[in-house]
The first five atom37 places (N, CA, C, CB, O) and aatype in JSON, in Angstrom:
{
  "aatype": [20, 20, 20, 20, 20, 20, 20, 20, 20, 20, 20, 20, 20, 20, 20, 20, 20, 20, 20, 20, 20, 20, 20, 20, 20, 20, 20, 20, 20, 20, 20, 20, 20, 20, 20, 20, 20, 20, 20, 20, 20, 20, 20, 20, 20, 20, 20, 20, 20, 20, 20, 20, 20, 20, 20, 20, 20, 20, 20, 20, 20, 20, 20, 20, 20, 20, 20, 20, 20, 20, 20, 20, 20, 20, 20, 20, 20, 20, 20, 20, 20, 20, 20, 20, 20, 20, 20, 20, 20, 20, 20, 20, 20, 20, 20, 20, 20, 20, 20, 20, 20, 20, 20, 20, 20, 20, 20, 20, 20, 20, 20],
  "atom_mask": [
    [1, 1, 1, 1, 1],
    [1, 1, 1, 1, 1],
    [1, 1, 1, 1, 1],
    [1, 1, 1, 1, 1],
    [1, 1, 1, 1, 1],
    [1, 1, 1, 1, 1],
    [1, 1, 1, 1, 1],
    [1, 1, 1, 1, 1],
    [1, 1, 1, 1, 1],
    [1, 1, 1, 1, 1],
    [1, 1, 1, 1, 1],
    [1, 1, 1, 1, 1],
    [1, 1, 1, 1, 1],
    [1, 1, 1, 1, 1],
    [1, 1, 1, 1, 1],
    [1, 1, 1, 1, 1],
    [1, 1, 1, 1, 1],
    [1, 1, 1, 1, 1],
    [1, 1, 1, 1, 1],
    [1, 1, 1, 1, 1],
    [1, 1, 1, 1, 1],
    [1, 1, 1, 1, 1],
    [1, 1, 1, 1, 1],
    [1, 1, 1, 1, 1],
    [1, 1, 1, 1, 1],
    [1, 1, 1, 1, 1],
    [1, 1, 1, 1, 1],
    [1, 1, 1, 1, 1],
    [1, 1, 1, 1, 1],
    [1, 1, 1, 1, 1],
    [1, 1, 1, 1, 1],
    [1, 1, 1, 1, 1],
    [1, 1, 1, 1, 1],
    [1, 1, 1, 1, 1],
    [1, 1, 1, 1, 1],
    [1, 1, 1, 1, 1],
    [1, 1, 1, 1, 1],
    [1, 1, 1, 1, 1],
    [1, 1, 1, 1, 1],
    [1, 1, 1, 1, 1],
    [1, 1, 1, 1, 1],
    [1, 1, 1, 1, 1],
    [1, 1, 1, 1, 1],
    [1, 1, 1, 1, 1],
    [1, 1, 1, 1, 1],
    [1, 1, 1, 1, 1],
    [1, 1, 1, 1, 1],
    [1, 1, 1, 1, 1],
    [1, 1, 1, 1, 1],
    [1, 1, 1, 1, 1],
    [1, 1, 1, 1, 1],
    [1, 1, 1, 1, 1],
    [1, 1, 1, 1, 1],
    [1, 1, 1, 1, 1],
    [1, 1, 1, 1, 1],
    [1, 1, 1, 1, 1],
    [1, 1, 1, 1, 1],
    [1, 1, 1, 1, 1],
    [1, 1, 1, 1, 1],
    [1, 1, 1, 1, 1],
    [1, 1, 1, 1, 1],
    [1, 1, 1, 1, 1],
    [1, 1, 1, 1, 1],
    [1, 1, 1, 1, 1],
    [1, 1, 1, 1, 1],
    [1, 1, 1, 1, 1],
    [1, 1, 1, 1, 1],
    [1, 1, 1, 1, 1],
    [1, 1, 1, 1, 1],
    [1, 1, 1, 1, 1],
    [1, 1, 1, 1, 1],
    [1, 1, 1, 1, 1],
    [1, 1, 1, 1, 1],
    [1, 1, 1, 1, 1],
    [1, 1, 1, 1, 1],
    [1, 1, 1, 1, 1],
    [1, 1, 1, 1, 1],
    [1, 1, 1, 1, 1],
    [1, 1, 1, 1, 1],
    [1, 1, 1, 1, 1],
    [1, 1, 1, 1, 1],
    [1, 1, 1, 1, 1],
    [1, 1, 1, 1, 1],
    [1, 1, 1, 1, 1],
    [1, 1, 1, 1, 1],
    [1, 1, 1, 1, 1],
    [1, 1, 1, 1, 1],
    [1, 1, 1, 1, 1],
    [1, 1, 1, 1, 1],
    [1, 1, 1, 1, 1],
    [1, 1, 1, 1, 1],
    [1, 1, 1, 1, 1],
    [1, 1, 1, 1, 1],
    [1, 1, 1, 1, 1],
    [1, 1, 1, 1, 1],
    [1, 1, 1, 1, 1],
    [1, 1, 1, 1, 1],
    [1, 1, 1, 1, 1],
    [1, 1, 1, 1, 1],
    [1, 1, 1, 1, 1],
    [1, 1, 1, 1, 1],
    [1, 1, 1, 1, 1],
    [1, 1, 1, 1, 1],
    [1, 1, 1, 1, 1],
    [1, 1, 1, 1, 1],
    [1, 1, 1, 1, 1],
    [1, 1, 1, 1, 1],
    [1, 1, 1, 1, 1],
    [1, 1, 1, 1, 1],
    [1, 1, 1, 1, 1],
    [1, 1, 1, 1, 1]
  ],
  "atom_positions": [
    [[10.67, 17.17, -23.93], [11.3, 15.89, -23.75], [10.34, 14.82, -23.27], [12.42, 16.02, -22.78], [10.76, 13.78, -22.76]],
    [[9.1, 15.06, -23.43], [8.17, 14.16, -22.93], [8.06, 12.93, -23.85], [6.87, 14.84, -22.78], [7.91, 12.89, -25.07]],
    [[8.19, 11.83, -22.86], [8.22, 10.62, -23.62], [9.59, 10.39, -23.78], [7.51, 10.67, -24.93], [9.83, 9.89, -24.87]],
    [[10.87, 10.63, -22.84], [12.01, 10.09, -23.16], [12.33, 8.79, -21.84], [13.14, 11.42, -23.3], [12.02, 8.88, -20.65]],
    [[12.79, 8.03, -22.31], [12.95, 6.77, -21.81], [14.61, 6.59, -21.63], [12.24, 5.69, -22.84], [15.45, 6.94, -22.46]],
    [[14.9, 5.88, -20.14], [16.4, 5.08, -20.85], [16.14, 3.67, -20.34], [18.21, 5.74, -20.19], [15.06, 3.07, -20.38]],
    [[17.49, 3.17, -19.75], [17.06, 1.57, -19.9], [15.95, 1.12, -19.22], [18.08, 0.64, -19.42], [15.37, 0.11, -19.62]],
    [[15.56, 1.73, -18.24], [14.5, 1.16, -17.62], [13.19, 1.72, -17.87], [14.72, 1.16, -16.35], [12.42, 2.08, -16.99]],
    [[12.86, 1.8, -19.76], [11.6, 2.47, -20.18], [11.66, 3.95, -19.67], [10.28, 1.69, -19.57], [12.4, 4.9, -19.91]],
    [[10.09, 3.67, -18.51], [9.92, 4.89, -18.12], [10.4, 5.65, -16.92], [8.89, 4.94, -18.14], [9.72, 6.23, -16.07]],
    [[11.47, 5.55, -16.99], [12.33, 6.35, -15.85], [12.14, 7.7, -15.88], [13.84, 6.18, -15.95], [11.38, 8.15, -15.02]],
    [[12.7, 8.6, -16.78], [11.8, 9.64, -16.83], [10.78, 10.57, -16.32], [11.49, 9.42, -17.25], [10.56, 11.49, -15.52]],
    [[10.36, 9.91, -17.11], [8.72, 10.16, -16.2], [8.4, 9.95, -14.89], [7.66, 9.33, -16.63], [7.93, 10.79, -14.12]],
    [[8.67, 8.85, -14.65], [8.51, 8.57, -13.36], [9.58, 9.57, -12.14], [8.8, 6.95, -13.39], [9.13, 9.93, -11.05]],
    [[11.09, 9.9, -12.63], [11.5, 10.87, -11.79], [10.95, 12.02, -11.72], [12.56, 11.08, -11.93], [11.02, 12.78, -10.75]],
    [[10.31, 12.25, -12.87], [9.58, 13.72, -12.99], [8.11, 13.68, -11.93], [9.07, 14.02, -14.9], [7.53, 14.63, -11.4]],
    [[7.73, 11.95, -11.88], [6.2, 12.32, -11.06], [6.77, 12.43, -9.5], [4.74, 10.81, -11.22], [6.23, 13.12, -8.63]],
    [[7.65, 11.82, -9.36], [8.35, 12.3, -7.81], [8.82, 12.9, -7.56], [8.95, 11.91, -7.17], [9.38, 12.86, -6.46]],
    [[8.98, 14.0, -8.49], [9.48, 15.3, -7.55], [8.15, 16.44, -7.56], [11.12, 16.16, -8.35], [8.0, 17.5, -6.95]],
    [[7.22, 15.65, -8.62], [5.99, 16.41, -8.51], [5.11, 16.27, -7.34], [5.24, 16.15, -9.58], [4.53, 17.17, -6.74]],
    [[5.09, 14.9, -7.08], [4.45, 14.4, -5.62], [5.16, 15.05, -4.31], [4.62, 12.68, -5.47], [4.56, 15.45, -3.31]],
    [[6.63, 15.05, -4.55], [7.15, 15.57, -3.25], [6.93, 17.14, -3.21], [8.75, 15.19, -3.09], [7.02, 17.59, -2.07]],
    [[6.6, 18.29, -4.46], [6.35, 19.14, -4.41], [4.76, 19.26, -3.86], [6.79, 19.53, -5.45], [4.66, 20.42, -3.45]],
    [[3.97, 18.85, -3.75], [2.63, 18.66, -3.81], [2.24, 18.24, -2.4], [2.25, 17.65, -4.89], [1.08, 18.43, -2.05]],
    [[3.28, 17.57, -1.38], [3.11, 17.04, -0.2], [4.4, 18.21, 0.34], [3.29, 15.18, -0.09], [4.8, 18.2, 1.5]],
    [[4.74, 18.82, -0.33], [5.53, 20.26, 0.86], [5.07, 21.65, 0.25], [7.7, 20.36, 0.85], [5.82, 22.63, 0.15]],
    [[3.73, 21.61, -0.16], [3.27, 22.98, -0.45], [1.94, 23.01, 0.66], [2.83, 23.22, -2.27], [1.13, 22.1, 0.74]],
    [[1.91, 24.12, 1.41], [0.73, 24.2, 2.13], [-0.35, 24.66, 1.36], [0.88, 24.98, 3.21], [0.11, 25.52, 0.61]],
    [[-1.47, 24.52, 1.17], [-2.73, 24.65, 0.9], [-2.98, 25.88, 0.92], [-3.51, 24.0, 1.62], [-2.62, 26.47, 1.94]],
    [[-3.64, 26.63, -0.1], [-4.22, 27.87, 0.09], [-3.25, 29.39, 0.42], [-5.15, 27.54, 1.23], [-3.6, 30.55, 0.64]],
    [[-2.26, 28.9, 0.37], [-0.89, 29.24, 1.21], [0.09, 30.15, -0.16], [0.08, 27.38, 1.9], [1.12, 30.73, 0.19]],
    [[-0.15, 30.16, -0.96], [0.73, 30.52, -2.36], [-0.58, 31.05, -3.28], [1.7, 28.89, -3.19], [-1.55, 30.33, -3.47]],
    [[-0.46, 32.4, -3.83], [-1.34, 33.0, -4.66], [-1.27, 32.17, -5.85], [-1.06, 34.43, -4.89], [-2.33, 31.77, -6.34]],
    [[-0.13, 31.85, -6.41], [0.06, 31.14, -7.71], [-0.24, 30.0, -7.63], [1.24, 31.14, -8.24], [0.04, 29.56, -8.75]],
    [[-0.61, 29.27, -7.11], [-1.11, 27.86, -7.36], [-2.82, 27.46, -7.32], [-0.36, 27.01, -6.24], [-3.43, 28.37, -6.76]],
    [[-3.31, 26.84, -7.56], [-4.78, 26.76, -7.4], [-5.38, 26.5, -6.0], [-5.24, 25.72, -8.27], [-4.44, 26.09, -5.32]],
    [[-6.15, 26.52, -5.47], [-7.1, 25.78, -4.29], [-6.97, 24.54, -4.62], [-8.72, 26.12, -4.19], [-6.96, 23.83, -3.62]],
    [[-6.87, 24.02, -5.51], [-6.64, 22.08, -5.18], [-5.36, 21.92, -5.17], [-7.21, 20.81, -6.41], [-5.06, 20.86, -4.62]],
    [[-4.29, 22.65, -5.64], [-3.03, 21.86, -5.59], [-2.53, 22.06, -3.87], [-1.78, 22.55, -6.87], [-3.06, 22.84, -3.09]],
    [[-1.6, 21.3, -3.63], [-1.13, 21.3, -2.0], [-1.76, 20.57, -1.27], [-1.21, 22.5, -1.26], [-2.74, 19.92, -1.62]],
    [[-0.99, 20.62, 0.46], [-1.75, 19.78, 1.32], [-1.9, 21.11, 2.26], [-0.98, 18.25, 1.96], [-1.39, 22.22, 2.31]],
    [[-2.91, 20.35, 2.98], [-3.12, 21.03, 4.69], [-2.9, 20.74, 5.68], [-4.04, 21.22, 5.17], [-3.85, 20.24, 6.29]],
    [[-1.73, 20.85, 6.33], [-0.82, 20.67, 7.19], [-0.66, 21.04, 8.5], [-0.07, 21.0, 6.75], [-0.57, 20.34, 9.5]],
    [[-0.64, 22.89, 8.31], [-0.48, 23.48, 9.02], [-1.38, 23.52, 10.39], [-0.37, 24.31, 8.37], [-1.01, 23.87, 11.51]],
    [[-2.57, 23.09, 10.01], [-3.26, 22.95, 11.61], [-3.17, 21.59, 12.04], [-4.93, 23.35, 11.73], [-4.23, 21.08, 12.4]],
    [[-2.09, 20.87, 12.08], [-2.09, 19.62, 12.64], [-0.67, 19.96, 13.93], [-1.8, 18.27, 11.23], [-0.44, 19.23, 14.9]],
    [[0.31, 21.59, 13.49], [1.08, 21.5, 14.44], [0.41, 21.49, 15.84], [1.94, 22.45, 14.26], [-0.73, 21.82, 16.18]],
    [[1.33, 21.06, 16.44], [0.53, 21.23, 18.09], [-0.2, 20.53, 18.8], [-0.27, 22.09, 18.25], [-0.43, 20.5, 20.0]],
    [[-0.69, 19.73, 17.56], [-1.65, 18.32, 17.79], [-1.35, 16.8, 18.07], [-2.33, 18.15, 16.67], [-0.59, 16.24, 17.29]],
    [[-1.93, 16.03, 19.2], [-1.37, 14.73, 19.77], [-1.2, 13.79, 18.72], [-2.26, 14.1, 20.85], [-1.84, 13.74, 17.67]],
    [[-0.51, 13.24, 19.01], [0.32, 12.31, 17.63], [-0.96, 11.61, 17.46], [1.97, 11.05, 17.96], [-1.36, 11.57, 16.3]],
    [[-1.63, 11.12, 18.25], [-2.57, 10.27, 18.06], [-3.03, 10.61, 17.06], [-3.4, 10.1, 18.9], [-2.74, 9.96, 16.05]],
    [[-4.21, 12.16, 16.92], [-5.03, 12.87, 16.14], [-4.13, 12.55, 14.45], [-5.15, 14.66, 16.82], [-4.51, 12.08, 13.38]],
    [[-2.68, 13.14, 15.01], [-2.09, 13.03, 13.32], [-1.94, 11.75, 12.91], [-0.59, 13.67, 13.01], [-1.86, 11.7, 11.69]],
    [[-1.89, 11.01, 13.29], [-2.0, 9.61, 12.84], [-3.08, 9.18, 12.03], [-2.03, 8.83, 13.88], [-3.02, 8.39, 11.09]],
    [[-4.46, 10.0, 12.66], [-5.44, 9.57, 12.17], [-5.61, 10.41, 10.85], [-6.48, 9.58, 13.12], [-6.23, 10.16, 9.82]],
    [[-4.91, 11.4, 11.18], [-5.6, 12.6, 10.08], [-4.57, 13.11, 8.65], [-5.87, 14.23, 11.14], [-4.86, 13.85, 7.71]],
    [[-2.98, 12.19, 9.03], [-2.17, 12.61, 8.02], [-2.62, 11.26, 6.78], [-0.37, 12.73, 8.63], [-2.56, 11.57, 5.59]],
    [[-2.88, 10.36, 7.02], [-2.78, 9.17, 5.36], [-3.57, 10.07, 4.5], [-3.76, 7.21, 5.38], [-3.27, 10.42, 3.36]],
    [[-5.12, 10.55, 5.51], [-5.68, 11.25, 4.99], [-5.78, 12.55, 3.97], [-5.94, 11.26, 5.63], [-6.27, 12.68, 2.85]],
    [[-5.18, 13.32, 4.75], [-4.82, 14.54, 3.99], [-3.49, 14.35, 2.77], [-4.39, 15.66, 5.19], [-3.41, 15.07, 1.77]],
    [[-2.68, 13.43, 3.04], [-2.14, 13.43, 2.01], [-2.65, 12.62, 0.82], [-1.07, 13.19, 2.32], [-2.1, 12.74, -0.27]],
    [[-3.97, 11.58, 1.06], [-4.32, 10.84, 0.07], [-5.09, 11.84, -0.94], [-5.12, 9.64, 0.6], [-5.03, 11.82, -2.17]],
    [[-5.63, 12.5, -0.31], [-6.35, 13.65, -1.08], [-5.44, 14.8, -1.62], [-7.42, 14.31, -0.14], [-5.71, 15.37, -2.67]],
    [[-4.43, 15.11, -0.91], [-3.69, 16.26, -1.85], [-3.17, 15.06, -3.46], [-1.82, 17.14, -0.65], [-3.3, 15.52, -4.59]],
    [[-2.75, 13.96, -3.29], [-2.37, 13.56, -3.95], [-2.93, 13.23, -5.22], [-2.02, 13.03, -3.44], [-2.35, 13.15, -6.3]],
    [[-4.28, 13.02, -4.91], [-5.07, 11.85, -6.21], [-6.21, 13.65, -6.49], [-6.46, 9.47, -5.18], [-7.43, 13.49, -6.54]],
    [[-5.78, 14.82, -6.59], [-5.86, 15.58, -6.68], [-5.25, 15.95, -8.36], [-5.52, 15.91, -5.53], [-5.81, 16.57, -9.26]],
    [[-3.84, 15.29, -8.32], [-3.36, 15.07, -9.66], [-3.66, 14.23, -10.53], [-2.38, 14.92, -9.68], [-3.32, 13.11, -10.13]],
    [[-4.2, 14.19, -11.69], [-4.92, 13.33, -12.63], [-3.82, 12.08, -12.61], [-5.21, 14.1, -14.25], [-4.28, 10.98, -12.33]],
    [[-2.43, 12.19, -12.87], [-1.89, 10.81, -12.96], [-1.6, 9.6, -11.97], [-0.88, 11.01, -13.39], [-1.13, 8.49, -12.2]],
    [[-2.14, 10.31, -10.58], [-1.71, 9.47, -9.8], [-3.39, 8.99, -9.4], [-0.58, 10.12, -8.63], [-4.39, 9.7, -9.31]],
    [[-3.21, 7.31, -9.21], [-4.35, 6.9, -9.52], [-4.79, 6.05, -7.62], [-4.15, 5.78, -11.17], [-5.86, 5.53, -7.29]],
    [[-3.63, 6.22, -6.85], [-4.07, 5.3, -5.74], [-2.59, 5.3, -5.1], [-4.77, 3.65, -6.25], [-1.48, 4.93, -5.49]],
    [[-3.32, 6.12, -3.45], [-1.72, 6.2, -2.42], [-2.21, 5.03, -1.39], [-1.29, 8.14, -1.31], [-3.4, 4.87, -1.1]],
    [[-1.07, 4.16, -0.83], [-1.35, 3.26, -0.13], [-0.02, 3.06, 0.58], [-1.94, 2.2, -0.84], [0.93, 3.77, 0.26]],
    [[0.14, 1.81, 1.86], [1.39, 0.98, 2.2], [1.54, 2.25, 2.98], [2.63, 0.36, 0.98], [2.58, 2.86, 2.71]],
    [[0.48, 2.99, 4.18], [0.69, 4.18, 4.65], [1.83, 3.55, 6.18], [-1.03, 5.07, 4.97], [1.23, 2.99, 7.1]],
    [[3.07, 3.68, 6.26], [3.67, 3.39, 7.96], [4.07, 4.74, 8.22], [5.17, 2.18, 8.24], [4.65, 5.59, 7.55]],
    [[3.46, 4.68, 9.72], [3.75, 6.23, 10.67], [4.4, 5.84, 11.67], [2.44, 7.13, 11.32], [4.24, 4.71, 12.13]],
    [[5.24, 6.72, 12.18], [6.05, 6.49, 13.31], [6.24, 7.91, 13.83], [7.41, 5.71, 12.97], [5.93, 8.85, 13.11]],
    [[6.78, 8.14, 15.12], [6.31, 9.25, 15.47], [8.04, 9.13, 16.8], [4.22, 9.23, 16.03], [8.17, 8.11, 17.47]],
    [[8.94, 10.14, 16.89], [10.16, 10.31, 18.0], [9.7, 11.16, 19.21], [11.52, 11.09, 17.33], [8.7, 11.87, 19.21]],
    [[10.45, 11.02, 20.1], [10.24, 11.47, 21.11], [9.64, 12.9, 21.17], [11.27, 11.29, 21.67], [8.67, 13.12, 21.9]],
    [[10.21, 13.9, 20.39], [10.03, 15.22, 20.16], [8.84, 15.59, 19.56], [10.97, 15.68, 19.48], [8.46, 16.73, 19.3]],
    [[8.2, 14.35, 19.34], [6.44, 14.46, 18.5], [6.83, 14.9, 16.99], [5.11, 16.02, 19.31], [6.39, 15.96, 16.56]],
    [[7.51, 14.22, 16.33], [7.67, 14.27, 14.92], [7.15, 13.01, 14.62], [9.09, 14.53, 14.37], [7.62, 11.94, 15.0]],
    [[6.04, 13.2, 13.86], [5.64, 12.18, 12.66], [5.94, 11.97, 11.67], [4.81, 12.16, 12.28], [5.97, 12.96, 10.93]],
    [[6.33, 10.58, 11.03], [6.72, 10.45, 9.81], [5.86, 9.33, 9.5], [8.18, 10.31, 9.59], [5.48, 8.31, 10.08]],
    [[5.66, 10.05, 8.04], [4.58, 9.47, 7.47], [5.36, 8.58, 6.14], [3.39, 10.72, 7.04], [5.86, 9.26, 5.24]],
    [[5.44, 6.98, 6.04], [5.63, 6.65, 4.81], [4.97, 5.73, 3.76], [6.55, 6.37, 4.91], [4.54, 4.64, 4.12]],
    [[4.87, 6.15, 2.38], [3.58, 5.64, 1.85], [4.4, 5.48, 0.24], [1.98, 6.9, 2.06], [5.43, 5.91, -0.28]],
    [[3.27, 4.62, -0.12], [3.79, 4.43, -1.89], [2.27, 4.92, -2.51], [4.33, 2.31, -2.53], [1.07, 4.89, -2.25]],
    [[3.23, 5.4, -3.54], [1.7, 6.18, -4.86], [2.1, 5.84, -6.07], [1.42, 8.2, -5.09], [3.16, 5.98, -6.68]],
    [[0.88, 5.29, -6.34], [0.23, 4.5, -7.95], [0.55, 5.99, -9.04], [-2.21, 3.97, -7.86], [0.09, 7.13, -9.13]],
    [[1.26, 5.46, -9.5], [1.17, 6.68, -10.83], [0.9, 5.89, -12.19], [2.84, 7.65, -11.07], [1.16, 4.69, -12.22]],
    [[0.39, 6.53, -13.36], [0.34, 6.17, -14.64], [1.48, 5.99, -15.45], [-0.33, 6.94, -15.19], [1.49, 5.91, -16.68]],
    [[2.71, 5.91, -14.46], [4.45, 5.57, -14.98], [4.74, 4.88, -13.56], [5.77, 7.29, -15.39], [5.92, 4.7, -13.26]],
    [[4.16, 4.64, -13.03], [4.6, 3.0, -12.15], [4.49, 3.76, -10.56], [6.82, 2.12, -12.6], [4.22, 4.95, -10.42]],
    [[4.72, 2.98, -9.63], [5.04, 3.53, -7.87], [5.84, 3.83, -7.78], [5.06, 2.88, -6.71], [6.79, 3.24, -8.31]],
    [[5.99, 5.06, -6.97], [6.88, 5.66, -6.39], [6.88, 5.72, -4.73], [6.83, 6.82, -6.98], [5.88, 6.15, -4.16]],
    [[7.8, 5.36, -4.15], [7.96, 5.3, -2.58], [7.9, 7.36, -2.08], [9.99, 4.26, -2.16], [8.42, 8.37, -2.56]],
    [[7.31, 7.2, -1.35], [7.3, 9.31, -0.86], [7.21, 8.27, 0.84], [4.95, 11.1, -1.62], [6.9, 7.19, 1.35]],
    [[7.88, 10.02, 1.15], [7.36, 10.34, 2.99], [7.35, 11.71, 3.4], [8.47, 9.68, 4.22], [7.9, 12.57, 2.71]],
    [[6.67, 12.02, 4.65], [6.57, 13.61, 4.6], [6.21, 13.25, 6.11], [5.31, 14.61, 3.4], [5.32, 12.54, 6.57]],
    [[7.41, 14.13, 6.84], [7.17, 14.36, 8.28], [6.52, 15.28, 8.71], [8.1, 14.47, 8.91], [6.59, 16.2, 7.9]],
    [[5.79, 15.61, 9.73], [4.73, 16.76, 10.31], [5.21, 16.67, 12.13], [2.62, 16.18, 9.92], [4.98, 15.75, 12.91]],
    [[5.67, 17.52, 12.28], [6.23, 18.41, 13.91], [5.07, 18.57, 14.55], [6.99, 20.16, 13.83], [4.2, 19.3, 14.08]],
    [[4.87, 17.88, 15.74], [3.53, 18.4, 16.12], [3.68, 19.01, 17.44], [2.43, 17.29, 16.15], [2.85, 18.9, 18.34]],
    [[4.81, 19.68, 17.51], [5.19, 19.94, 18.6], [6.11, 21.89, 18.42], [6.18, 18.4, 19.03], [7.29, 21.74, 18.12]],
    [[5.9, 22.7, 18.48], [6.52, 23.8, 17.91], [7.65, 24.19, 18.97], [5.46, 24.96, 17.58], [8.39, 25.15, 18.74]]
  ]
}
């Protein structure tokens, strides 16, 4: 069905690259035999860690799990916010070759 369109062109596609991105930002790294060493993020050693550190270190790691995939060309518009309980939420938009898509992905830094 590649290449099907409805009114708004490439809709499609574009639902298909966001659930690929949201799969890609909730797979841990290295973590699943079936997937490669580049697909996924690395996550897991940020539990436990001062919001500060994840602040600095999540745009990051997810800019790179992301542009990891050939179609997505540029993640940006990164806002973090972080609740009492030390949950970070991370929210960002990604450039795809079928238009932006809005993603977010929270990280517990607190177990």
């Amino acid at each position: 069905y590649e290449g099907l369109t409805n009114f708004n062109g490439y809709r499609y596609d574009l639902d298909a690259m966001q659930q690929a991105i949201y799969k890609i930002i909730h797979t841990e790294r290295y973590q699943y035999l079936i997937y490669s060493w580049n697909y996924g993020i690395e996550l897991e050693d940020l539990f436990g860690k001062p919001v500060p550190f994840v602040y600095a270190e999540l745009p990051r790691r997810i800019e790179e799990a992301l542009l990891a995939d050939d179609r997505i060309f540029g993640v940006d518009n990164f806002q973090l916010s972080h609740d009492r309980k030390g949950n970070v939420l991370c929210k960002f938009d990604v450039h795809t070759v079928y238009g932006t898509v809005s993603a977010q992905r929270e990280v517990k830094t607190r177990v």
